[in-house]
C-alpha positions as a LaTeX table, in Angstrom:
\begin{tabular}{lrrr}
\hline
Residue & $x$ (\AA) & $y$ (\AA) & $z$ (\AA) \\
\hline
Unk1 & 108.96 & 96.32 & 89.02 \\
Unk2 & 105.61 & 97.70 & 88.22 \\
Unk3 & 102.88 & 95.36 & 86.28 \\
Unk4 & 102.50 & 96.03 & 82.80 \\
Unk5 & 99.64 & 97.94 & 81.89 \\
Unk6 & 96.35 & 96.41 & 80.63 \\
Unk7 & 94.77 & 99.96 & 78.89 \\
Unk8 & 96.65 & 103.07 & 77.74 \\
Unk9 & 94.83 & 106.17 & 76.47 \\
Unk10 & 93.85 & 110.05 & 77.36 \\
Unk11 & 92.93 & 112.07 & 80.22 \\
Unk12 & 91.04 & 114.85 & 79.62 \\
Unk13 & 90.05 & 117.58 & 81.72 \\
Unk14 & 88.57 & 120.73 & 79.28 \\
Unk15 & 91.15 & 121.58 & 76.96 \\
Unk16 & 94.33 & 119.63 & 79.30 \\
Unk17 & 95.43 & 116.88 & 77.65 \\
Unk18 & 98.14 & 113.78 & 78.98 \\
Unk19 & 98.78 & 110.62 & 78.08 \\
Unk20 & 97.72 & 107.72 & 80.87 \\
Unk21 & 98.10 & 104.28 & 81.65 \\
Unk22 & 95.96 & 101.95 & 83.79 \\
Unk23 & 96.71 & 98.86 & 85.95 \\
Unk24 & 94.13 & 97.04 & 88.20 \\
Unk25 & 95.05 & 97.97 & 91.83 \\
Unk26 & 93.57 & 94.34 & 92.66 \\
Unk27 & 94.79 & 90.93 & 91.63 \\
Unk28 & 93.80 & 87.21 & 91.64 \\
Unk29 & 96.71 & 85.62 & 90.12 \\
Unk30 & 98.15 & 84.32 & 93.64 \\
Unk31 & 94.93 & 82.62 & 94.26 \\
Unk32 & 94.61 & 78.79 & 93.44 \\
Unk33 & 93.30 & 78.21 & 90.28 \\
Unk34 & 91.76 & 74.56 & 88.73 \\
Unk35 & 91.62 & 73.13 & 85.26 \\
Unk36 & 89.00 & 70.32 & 84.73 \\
Unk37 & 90.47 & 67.30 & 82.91 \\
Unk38 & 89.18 & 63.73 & 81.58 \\
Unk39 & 89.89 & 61.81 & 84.71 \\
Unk40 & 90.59 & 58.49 & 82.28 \\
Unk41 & 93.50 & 60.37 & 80.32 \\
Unk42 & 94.34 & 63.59 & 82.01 \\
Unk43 & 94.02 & 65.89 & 79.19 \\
Unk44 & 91.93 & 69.32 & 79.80 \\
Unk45 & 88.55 & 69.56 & 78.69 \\
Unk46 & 86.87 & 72.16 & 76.46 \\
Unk47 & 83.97 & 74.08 & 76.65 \\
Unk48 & 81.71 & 74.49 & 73.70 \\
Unk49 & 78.57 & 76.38 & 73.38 \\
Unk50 & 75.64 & 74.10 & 71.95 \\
Unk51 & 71.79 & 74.63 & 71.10 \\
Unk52 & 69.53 & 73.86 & 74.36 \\
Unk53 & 67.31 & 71.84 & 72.23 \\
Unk54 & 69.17 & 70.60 & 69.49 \\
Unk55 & 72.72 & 69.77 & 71.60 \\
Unk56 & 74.06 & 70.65 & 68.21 \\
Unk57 & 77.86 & 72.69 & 68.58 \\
Unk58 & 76.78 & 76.48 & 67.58 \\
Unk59 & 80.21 & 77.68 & 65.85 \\
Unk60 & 81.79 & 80.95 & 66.45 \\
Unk61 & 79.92 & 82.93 & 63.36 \\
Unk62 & 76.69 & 81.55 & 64.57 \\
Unk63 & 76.47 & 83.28 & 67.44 \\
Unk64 & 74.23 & 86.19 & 68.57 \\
Unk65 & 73.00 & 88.55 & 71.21 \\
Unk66 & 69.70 & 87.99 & 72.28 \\
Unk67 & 67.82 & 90.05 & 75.03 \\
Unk68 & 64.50 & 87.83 & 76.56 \\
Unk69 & 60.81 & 89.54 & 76.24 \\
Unk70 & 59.26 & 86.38 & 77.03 \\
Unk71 & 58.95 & 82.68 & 77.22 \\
Unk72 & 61.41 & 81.46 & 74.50 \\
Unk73 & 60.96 & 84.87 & 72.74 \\
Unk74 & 64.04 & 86.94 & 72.00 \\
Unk75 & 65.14 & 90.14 & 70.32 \\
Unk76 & 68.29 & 89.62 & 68.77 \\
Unk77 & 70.64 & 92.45 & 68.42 \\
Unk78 & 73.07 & 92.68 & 66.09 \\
Unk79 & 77.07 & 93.46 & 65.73 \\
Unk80 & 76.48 & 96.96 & 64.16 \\
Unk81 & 73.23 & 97.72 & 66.31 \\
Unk82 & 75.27 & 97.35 & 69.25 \\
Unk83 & 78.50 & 99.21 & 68.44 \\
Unk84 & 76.21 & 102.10 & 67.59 \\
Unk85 & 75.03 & 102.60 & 70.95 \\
Unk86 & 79.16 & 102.56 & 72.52 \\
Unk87 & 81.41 & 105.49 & 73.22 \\
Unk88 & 82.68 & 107.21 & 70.25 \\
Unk89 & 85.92 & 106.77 & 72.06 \\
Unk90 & 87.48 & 104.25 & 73.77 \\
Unk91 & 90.58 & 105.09 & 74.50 \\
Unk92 & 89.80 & 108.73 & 76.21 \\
Unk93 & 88.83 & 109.24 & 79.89 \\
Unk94 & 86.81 & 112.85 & 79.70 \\
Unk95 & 85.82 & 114.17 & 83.41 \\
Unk96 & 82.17 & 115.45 & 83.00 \\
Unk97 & 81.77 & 116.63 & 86.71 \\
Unk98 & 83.20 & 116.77 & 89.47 \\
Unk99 & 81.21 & 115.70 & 93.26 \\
Unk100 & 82.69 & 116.01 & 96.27 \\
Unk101 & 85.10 & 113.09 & 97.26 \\
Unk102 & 82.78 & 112.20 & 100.77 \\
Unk103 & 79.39 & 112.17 & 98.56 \\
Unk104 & 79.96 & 108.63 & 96.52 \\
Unk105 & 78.95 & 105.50 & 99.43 \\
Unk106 & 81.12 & 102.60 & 99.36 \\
Unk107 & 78.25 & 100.47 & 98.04 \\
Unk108 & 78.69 & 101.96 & 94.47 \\
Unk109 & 82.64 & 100.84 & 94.10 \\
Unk110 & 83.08 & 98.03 & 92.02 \\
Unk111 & 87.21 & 97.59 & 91.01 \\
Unk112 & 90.03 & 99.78 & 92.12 \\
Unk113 & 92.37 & 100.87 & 89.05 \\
Unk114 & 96.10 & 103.03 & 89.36 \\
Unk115 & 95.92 & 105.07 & 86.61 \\
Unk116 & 99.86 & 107.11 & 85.79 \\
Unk117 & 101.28 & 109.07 & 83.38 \\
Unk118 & 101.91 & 107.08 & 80.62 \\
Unk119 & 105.44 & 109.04 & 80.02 \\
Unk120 & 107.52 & 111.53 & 81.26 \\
Unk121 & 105.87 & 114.70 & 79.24 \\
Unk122 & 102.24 & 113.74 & 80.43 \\
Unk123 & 103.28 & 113.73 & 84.10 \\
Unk124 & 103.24 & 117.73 & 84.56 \\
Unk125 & 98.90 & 117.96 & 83.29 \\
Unk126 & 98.39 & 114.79 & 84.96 \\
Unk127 & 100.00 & 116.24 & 88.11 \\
Unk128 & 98.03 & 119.65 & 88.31 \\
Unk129 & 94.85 & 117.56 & 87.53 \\
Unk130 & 95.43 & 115.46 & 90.74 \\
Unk131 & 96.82 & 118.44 & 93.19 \\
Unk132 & 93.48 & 120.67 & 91.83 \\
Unk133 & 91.65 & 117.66 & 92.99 \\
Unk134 & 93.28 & 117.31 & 96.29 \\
Unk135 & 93.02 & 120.90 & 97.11 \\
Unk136 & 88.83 & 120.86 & 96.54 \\
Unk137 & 88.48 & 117.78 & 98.17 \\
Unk138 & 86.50 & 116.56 & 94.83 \\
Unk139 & 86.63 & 113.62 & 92.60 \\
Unk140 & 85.96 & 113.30 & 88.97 \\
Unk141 & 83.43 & 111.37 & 87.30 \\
Unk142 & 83.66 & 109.89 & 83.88 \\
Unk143 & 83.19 & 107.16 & 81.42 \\
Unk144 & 84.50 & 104.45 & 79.44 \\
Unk145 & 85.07 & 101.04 & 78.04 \\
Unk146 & 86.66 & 98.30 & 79.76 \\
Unk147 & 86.57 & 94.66 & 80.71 \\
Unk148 & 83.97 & 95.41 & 77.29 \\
Unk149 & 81.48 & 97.73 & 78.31 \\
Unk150 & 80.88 & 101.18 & 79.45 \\
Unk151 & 81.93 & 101.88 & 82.82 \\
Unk152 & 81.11 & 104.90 & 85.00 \\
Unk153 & 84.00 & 105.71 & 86.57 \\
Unk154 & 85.54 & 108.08 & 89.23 \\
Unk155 & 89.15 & 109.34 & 89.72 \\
Unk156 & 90.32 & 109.82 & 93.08 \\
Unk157 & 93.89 & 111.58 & 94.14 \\
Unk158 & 95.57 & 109.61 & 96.20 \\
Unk159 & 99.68 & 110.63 & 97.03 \\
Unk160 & 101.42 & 111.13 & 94.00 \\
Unk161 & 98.45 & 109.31 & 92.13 \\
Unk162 & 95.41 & 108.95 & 90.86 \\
Unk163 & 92.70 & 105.90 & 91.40 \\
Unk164 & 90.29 & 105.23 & 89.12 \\
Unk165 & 86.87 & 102.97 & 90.39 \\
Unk166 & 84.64 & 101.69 & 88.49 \\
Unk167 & 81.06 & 102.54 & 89.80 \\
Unk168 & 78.28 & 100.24 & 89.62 \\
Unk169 & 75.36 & 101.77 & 87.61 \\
Unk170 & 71.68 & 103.05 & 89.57 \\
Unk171 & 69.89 & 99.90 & 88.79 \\
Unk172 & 73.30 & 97.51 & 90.14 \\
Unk173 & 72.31 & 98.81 & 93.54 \\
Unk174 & 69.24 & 97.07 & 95.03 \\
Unk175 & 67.52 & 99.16 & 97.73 \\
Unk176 & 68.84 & 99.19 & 101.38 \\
Unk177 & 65.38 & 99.82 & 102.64 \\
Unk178 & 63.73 & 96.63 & 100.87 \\
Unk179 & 66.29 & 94.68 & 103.44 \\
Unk180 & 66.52 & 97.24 & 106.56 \\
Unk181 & 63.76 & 99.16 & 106.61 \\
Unk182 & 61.54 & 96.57 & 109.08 \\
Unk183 & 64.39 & 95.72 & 111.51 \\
Unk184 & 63.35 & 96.42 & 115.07 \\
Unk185 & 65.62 & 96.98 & 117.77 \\
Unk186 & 66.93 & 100.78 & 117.15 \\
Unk187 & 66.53 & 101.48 & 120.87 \\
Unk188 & 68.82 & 99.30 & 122.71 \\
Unk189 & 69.53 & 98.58 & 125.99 \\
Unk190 & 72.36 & 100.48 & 127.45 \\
Unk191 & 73.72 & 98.51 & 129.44 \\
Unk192 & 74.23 & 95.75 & 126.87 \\
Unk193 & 75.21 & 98.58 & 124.19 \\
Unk194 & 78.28 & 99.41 & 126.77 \\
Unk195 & 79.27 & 95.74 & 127.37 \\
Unk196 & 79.59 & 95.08 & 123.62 \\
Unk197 & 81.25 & 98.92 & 123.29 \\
Unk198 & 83.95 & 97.64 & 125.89 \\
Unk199 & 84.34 & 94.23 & 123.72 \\
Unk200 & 85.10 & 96.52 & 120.63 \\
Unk201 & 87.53 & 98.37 & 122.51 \\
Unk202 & 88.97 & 95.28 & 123.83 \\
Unk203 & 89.78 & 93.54 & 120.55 \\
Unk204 & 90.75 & 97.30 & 118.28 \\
Unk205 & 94.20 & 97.26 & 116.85 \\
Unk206 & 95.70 & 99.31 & 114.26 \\
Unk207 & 94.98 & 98.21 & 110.51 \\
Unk208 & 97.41 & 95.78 & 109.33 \\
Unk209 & 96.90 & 94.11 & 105.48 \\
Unk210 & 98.14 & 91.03 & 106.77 \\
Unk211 & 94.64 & 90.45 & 108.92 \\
Unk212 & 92.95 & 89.84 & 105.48 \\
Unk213 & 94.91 & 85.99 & 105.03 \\
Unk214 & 92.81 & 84.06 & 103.26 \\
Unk215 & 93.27 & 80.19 & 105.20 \\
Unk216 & 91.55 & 78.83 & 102.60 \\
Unk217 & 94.05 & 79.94 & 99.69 \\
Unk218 & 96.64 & 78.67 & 102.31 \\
Unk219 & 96.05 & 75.03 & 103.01 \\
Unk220 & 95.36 & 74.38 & 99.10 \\
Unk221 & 98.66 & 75.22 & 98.56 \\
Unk222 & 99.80 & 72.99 & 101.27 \\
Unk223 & 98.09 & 70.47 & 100.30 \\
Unk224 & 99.13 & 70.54 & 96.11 \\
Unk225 & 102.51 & 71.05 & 97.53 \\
Unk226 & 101.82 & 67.97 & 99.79 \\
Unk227 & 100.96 & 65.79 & 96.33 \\
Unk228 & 103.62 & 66.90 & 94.94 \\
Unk229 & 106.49 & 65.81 & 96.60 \\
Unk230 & 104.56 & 62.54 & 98.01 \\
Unk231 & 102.95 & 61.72 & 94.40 \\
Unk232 & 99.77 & 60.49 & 96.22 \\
Unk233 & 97.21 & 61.71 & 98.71 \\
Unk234 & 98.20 & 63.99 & 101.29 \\
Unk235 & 97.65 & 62.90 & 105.40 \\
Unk236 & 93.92 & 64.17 & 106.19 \\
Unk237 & 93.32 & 65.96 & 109.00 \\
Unk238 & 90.87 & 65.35 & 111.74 \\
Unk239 & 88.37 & 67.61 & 111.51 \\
Unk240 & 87.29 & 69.54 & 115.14 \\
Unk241 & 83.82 & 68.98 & 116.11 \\
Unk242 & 82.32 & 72.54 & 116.04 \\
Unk243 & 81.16 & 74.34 & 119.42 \\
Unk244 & 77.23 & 73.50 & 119.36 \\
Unk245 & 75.88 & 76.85 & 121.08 \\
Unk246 & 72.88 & 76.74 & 123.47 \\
Unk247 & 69.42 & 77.00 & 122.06 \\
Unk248 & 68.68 & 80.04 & 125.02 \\
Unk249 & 71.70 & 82.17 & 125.57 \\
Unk250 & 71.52 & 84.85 & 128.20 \\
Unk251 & 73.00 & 87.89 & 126.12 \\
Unk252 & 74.60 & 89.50 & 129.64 \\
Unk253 & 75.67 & 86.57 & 130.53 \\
Unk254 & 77.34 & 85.68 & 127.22 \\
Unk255 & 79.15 & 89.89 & 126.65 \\
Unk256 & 80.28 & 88.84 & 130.44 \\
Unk257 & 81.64 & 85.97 & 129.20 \\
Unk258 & 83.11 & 87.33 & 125.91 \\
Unk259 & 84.81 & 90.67 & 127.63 \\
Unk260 & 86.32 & 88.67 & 130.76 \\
Unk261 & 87.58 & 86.31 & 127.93 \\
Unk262 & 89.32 & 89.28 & 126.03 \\
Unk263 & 91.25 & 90.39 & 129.29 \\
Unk264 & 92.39 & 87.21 & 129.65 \\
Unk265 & 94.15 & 87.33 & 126.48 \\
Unk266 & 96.08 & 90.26 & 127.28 \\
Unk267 & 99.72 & 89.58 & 129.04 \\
Unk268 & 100.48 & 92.46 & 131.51 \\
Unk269 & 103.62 & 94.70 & 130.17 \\
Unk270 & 107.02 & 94.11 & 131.41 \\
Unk271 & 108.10 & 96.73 & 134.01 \\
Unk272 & 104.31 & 96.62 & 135.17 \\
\hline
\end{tabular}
C-alpha cells in the first residue's frame, strides 16, 4: 500500500490541466530516533525559545523574523511583508521551461518527490505530459511551496511516472573551483593509473540497493532491542584496535598489494 500523500494540487502545462499528488520518494522514519528526558524522573523535556539576554520565555505571539545587517542590528520583517513576496499559488505546479534532461548536474538535487495523478480522470493529461517529456529527452522546470518556502523544482519522467526534485537555488551551490581549481596532479603516471584501473575492475559489481546498509542504524537497534529484553545494559563489545598505516607508503607497492589482495578474494568457478 502506497504512503499517503503529504501535498495535493495542479499540474499545469499551458492550457492542460490534471489533478496531482506528491509523496517524498525518500524516508527517515526507519532510522533510530531519540527523545531527551529528565534523567531524575524520565519524563521528556521541552524546548522553549527564550531572550539571549534576558533568559526570559518569548511566547508564541512574540515572535518575529529578523534578518542581521550588523552587530546586534536587525531588520525585522513582518507576517504580511513576507506573504507578499510568496507565490500567488500554492497549490499549482506551472512548467515555465523546459531544459534538456542531461543539462541539470547532480550537485543542484536536493529531495526526490513521486508526484501521480491524484485520480483516475487526471491520469490521461498527466500521462501525455510525461510521454511528451520522454520522447524530447527534456525535463520541466517549475516552482512552488513546500516544506514552507519556494522551491525550484524539476519534473523528470521516469516509467509510468513522474519525479519531481527540488533544486537548490544559484547561491546554495558554493563554487567547485574555490576547492579544485589548485589541485596538482592532472598528469598521472600510467602505470599507477592502470594498477588502480585494474583494482576498479576487480571490485565492480552490478548495483544492488542493499550495498547502501547503514551499520550504524543496525547495531542501535540491536542494542535497544538488547535493553529491552535484559532491562539493563547490554554486553559491550571489544573494540578492534584500528590498522595504524605507515608514515611512507610506497604507492606501487601498496596497488600491488591491494590488486593481488582482490584476486585472492575471488573463488575459482565450479566446472573450472
Amino acid at each position: 500500500m502506497a504512503p499517503k500523500s503529504f501535498w495535493k494540487g495542479y499540474l499545469k502545462l499551458s492550457f492542460v490541466t490534471c489533478a496531482v499528488a506528491m509523496t517524498p520518494a525518500v524516508s527517515d522514519s526507519e532510522k533510530v530516533r531519540f527523545h531527551t528526558l529528565n534523567r531524575a524522573t524520565g519524563n521528556r523535556i521541552e524546548s522553549r525559545y527564550v531572550d539571549a539576554e534576558t533568559g526570559d520565555v518569548v511566547e508564541r505571539d512574540e515572535e518575529v523574523k529578523g534578518y542581521q545587517t550588523g552587530d546586534d542590528e536587525y531588520v525585522i520583517l513582518e507576517d504580511d511583508e513576507l506573504d507578499a513576496v510568496k507565490l500567488e499559488s500554492t497549490r499549482t505546479i506551472e512548467i515555465d521551461m523546459f531544459v534538456p534532461r542531461d543539462s541539470i548536474e547532480w550537485i543542484w538535487y536536493d529531495r526526490p518527490h513521486y508526484l501521480t495523478p491524484a485520480d483516475a480522470v487526471a491520469e490521461e493529461a498527466y500521462s501525455v505530459v510525461r510521454e511528451a517529456m520522454k520522447a524530447t529527452n527534456m525535463v520541466g522546470i517549475s516552482r512552488v511551496v513546500l516544506y514552507r518556502r519556494e522551491r525550484a523544482v524539476m519534473l523528470e519522467p521516469r516509467d509510468k511516472g513522474i519525479v519531481l526534485w527540488t533544486l537548490r537555488y544559484g547561491d546554495e551551490v558554493r563554487d567547485e573551483d574555490q576547492y579544485f581549481g589548485d589541485i596538482k596532479g592532472d598528469k598521472v603516471e600510467p602505470k599507477l593509473k592502470a594498477l588502480v584501473t585494474k583494482l576498479i575492475e576487480e571490485r565492480s559489481q552490478p548495483w544492488d540497493p542493499t550495498m547502501l546498509r547503514d551499520p550504524v542504524q543496525d547495531t542501535l537497534k540491536d542494542i535497544i532491542a538488547s535493553k529491552k529484553k535484559r532491562g539493563g545494559k547490554p554486553l559491550q563489545r571489544k573494540k578492534a584496535e584500528p590498522e595504524r598505516p605507515s608514515n611512507v607508503v610506497n604507492i606501487m607497492d601498496a596497488l600491488k598489494k591491494s590488486i593481488a589482495a582482490e584476486s585472492g578474494k575471488k573463488t575459482p568457478r565450479k566446472g573450472k
